[in-house]
NUNU-332409 format. One record per residue (C-alpha): chain; z, y, x. Coordinates in Angstrom, 2 decimals, padded with zeros to 5 digits. Layout:
<rs>
<r><mol>A</mol><w>Z</w><v>Y</v><u>X</u></r>
...
</rs>
This chain:
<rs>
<r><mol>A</mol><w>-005.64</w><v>-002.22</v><u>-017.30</u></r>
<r><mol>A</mol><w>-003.28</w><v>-005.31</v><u>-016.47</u></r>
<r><mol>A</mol><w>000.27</w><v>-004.89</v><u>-017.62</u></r>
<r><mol>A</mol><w>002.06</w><v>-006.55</v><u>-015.18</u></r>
<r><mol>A</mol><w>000.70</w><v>-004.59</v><u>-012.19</u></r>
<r><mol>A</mol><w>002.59</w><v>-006.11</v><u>-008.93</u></r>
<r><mol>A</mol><w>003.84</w><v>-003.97</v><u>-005.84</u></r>
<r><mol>A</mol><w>005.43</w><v>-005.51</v><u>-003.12</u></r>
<r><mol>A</mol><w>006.32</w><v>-003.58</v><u>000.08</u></r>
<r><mol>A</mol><w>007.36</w><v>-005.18</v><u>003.03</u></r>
<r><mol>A</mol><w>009.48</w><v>-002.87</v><u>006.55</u></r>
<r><mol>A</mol><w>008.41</w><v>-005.00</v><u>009.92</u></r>
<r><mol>A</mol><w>009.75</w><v>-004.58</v><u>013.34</u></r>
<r><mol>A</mol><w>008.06</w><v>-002.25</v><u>015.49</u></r>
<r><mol>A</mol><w>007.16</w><v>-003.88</v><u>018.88</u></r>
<r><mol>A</mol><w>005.77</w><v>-002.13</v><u>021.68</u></r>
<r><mol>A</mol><w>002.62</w><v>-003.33</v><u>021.27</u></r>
<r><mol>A</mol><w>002.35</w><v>-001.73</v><u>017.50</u></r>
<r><mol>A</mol><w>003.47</w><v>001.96</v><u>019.08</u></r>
<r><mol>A</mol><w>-000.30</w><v>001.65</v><u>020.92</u></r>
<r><mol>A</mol><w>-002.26</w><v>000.93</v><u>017.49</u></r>
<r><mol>A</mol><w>-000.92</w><v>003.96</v><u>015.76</u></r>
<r><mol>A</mol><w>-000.26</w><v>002.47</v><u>012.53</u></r>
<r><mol>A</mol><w>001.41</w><v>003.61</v><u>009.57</u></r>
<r><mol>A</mol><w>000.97</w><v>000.83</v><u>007.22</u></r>
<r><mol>A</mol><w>-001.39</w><v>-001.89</v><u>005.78</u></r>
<r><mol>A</mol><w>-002.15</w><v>-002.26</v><u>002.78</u></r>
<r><mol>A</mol><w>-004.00</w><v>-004.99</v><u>000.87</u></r>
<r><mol>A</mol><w>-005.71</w><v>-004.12</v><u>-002.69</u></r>
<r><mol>A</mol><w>-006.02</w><v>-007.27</v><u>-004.95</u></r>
<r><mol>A</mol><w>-008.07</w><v>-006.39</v><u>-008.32</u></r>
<r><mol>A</mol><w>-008.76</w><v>-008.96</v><u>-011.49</u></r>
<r><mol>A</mol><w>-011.33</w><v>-009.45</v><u>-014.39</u></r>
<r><mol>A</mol><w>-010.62</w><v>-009.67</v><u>-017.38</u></r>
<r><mol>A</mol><w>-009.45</w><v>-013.20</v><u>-018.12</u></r>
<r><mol>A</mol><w>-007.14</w><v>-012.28</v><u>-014.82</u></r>
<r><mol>A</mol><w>-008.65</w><v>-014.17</v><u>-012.32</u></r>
<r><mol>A</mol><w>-008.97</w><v>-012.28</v><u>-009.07</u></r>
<r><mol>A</mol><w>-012.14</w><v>-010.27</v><u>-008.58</u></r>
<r><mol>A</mol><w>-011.59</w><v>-009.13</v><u>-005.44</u></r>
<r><mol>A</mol><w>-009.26</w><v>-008.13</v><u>-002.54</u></r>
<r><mol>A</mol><w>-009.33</w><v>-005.52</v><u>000.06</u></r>
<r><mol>A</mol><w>-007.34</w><v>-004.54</v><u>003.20</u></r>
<r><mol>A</mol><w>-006.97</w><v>-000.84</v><u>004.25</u></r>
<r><mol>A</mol><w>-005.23</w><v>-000.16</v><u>007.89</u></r>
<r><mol>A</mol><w>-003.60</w><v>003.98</v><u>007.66</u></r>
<r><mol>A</mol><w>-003.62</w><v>005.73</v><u>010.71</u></r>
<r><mol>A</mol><w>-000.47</w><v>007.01</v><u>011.44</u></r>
<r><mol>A</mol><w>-001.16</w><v>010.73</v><u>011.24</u></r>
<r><mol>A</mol><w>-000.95</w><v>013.70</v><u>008.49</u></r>
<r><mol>A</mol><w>-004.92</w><v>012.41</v><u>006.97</u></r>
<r><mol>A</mol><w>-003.69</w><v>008.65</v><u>006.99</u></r>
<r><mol>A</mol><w>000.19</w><v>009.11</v><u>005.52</u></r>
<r><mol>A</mol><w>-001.86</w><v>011.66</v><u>002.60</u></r>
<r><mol>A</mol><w>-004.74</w><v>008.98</v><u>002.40</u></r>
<r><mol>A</mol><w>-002.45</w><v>005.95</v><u>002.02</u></r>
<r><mol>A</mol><w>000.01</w><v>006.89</v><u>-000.54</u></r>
<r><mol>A</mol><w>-002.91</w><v>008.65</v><u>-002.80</u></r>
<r><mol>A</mol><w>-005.01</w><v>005.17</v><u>-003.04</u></r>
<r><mol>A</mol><w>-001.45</w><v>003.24</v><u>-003.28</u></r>
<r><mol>A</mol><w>-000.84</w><v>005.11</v><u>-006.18</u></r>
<r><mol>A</mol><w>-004.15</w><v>005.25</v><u>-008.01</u></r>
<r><mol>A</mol><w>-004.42</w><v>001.64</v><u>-007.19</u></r>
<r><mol>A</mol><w>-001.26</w><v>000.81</v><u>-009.21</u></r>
<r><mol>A</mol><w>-002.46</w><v>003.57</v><u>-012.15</u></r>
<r><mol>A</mol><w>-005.78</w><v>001.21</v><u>-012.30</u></r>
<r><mol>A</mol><w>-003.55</w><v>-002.00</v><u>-012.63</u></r>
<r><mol>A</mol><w>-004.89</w><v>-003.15</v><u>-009.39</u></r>
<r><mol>A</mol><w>-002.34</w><v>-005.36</v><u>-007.12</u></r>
<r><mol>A</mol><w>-000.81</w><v>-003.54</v><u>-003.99</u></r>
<r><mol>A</mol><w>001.21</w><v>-005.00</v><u>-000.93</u></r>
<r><mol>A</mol><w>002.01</w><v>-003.06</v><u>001.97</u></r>
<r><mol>A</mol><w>003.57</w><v>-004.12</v><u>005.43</u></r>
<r><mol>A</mol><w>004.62</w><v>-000.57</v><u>007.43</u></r>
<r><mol>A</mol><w>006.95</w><v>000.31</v><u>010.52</u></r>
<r><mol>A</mol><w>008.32</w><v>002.78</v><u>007.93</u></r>
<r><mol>A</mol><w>011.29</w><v>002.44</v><u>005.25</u></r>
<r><mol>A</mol><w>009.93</w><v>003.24</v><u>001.93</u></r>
<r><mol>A</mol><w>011.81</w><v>006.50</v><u>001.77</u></r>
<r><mol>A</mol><w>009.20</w><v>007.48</v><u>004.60</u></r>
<r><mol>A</mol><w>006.26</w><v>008.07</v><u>001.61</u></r>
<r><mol>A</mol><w>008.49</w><v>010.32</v><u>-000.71</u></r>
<r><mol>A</mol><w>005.71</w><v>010.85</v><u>-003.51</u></r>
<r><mol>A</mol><w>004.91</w><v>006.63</v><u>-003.33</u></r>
<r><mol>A</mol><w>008.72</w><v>006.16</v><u>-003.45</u></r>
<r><mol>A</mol><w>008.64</w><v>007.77</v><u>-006.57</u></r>
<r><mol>A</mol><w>005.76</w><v>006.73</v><u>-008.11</u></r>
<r><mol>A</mol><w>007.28</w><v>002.79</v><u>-007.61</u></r>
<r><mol>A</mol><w>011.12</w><v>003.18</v><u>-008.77</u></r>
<r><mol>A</mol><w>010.13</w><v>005.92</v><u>-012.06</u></r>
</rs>
């Protein structure tokens, strides 16, 4: 596992046009070999419903617990994903 594991999470505007797409938050998954080059990257959209919020901050946080990169973009404050929230400012 990578030591300096990096979260970044980012709040956007909602526009009208997002309300339609029922999104909670993006989130793109960047993992690296061993010499730290990057390996690969992945990007997960999270409905915006009980299965997606429960979904999203379980592979957030099991992400970061494999040392694997996470940024996420969401409508919501931080505060919004209580168990996440803590997992990230412990």
């Amino acid at each position: 596992m990578r030591d300096n594991v990096q979260f970044t999470y980012c709040k956007t505007l909602m526009t009208a046009d997002c309300i339609t797409y029922e999104r909670l938050a993006l989130a793109r998954y960047t993992s690296y070999d061993p010499e730290n080059r990057v390996l690969a990257v992945e990007q997960v959209t999270y409905r915006d419903d009980a299965d997606g919020h429960t979904e999203f901050q379980c592979q957030v946080t099991a992400a970061l617990n494999f040392g694997i990169d996470v940024a996420v973009m969401s409508f919501y404050d931080l505060d919004h994903f209580p168990f996440l929230e803590h997992i990230v400012t412990k």
